[in-house]
Biopython code that builds the backbone (N, CA, C, O; Angstrom):
import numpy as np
from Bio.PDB.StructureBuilder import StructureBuilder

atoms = [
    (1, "UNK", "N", (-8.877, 62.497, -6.701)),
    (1, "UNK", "CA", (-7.862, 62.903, -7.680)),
    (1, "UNK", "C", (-6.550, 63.299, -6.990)),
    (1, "UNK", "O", (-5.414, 62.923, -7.278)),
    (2, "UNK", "N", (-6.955, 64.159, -5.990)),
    (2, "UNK", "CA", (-5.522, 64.459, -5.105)),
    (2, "UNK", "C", (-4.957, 63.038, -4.792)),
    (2, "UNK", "O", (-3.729, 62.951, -4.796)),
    (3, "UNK", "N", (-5.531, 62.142, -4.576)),
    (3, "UNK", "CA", (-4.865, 60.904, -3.508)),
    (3, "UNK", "C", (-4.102, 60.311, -5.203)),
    (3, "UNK", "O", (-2.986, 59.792, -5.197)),
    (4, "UNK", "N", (-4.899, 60.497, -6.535)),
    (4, "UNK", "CA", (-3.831, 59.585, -7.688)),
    (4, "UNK", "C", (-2.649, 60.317, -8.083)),
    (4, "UNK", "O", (-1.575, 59.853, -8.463)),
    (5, "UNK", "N", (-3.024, 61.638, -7.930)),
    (5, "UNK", "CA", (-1.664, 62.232, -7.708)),
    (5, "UNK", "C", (-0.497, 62.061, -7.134)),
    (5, "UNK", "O", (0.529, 61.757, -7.743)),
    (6, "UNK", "N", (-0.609, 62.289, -5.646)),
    (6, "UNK", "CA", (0.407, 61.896, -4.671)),
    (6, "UNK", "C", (0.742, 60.502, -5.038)),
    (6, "UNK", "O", (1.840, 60.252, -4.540)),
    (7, "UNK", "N", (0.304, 59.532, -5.658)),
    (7, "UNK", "CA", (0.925, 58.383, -5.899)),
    (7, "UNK", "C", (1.472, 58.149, -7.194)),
    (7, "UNK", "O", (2.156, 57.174, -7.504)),
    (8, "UNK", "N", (1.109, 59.171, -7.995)),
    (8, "UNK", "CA", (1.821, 59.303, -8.705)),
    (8, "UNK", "C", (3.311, 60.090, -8.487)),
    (8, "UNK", "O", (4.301, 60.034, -9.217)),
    (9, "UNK", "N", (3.175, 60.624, -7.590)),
    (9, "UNK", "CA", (4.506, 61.739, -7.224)),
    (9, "UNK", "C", (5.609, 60.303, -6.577)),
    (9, "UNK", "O", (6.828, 60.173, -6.679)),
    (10, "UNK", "N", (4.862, 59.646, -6.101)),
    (10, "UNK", "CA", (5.389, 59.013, -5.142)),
    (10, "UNK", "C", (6.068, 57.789, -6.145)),
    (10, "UNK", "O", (7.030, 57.100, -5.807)),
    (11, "UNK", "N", (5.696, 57.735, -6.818)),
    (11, "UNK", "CA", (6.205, 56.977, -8.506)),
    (11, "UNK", "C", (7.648, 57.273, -8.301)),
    (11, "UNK", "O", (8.704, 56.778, -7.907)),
    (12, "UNK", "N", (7.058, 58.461, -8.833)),
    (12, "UNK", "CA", (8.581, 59.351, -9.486)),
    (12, "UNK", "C", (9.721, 59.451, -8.783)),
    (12, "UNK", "O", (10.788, 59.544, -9.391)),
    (13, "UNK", "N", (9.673, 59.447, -7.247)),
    (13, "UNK", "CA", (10.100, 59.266, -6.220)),
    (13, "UNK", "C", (11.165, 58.195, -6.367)),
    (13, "UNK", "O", (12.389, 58.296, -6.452)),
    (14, "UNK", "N", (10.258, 57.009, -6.376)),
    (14, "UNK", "CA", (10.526, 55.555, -6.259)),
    (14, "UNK", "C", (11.488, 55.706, -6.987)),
    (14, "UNK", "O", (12.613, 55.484, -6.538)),
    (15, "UNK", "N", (11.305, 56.121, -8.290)),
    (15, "UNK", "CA", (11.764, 55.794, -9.909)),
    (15, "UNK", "C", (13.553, 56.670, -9.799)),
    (15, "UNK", "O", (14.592, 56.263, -10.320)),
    (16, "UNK", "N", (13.375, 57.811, -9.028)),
    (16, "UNK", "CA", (14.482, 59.075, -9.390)),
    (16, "UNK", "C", (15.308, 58.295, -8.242)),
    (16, "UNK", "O", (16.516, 58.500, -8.365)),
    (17, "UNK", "N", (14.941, 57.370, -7.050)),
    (17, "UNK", "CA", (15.944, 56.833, -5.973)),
    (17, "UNK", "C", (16.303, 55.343, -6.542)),
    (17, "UNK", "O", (17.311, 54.768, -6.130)),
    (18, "UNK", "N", (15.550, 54.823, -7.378)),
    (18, "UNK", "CA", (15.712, 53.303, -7.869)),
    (18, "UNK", "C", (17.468, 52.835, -7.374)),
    (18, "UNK", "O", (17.847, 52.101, -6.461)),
    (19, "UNK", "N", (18.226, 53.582, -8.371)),
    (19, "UNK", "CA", (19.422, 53.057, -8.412)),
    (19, "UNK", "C", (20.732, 53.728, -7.456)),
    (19, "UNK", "O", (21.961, 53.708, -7.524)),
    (20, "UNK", "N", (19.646, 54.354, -6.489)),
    (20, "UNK", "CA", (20.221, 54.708, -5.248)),
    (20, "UNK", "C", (21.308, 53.494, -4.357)),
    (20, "UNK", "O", (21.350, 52.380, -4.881)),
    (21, "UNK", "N", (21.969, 53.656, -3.345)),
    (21, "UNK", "CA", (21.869, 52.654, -2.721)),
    (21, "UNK", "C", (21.853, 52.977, -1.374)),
    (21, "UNK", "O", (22.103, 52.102, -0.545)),
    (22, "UNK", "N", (21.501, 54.520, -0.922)),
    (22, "UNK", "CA", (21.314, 54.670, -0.041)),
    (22, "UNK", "C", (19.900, 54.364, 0.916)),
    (22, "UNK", "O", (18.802, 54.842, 0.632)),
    (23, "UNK", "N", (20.148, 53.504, 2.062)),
    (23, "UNK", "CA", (19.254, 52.986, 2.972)),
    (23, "UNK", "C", (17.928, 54.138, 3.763)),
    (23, "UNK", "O", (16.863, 53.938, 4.346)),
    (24, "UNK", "N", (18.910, 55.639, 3.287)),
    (24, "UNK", "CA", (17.641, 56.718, 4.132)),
    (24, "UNK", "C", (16.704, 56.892, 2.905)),
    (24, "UNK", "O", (15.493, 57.077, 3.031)),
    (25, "UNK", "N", (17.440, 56.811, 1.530)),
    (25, "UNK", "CA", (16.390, 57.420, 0.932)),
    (25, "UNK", "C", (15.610, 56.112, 0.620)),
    (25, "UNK", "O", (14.826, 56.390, -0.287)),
    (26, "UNK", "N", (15.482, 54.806, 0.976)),
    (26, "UNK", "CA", (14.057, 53.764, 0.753)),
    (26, "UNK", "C", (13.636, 54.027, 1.971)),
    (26, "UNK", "O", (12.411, 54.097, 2.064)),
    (27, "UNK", "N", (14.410, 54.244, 3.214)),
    (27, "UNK", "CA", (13.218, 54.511, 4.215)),
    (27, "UNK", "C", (12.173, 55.367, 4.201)),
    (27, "UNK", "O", (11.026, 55.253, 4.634)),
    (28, "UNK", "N", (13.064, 56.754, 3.314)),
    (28, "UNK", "CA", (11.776, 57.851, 3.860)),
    (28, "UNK", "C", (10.811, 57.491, 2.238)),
    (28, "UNK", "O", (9.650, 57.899, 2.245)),
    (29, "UNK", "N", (11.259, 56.830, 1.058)),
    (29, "UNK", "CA", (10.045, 56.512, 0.480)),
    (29, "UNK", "C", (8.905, 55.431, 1.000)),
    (29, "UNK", "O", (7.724, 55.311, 0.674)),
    (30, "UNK", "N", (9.550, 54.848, 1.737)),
    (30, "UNK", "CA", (8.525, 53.880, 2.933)),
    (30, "UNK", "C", (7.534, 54.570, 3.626)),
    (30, "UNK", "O", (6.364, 54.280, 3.873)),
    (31, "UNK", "N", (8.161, 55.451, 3.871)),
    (31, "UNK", "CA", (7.495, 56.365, 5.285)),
    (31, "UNK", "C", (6.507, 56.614, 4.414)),
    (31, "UNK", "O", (5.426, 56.081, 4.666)),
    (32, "UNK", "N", (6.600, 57.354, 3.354)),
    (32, "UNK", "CA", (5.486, 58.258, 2.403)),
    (32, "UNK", "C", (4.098, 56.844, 1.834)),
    (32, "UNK", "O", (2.869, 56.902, 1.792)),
    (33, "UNK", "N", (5.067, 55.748, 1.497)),
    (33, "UNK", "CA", (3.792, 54.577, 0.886)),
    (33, "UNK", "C", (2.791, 54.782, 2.232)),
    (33, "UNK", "O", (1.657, 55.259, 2.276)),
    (34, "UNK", "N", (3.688, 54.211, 3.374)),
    (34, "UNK", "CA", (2.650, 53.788, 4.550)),
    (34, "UNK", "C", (1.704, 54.834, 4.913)),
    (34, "UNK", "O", (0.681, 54.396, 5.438)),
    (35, "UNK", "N", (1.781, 56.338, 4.749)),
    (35, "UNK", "CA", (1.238, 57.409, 4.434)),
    (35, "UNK", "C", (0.083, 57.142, 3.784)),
    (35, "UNK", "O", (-0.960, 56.955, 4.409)),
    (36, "UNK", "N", (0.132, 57.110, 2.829)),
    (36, "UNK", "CA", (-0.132, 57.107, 1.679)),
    (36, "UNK", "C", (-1.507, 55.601, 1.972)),
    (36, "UNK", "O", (-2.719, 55.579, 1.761)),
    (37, "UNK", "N", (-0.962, 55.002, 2.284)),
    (37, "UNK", "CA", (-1.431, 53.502, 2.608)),
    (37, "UNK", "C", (-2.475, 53.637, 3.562)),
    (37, "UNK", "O", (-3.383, 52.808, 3.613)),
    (38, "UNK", "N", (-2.400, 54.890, 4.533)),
    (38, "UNK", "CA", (-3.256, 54.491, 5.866)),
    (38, "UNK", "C", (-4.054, 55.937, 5.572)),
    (38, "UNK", "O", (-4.648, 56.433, 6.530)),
    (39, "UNK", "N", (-4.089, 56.658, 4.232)),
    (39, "UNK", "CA", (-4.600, 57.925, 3.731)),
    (39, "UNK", "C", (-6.200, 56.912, 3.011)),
    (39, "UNK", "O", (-7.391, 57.217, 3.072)),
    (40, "UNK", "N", (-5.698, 56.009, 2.549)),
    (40, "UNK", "CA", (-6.223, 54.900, 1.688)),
    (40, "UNK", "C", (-7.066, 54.457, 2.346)),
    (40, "UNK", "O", (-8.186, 54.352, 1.847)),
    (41, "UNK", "N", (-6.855, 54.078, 3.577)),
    (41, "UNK", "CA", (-8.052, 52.460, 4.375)),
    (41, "UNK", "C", (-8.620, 54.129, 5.506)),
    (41, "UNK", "O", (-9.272, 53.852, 6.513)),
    (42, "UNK", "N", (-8.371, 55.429, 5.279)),
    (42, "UNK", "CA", (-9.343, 55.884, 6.001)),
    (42, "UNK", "C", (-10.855, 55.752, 5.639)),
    (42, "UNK", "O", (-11.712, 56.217, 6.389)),
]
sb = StructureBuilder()
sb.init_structure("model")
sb.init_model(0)
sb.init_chain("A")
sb.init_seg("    ")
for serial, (resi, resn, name, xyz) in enumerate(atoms, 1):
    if name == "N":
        sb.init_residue(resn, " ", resi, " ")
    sb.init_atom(name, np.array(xyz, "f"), 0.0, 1.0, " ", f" {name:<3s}", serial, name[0])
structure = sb.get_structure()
């Protein structure tokens, strides 16, 4: 349940930078997927 959470946070994330166009804030939502990603295939 914790792990559908955080991806859900990580949604919102995505969603509140969408129409960003700054390059740090998709990196550090990158940083968090791949997180997120290698939280997953443990």
């Amino acid at each position: 349940m914790k792990l559908f959470n955080t991806i859900l946070l990580l949604k919102n994330i995505v969603y509140e930078n969408f129409d960003s166009s700054k390059i740090e804030d998709l990196k550090s939502i990158y940083k968090n997927l791949l997180f997120v990603k290698l939280e997953i295939d443990k």
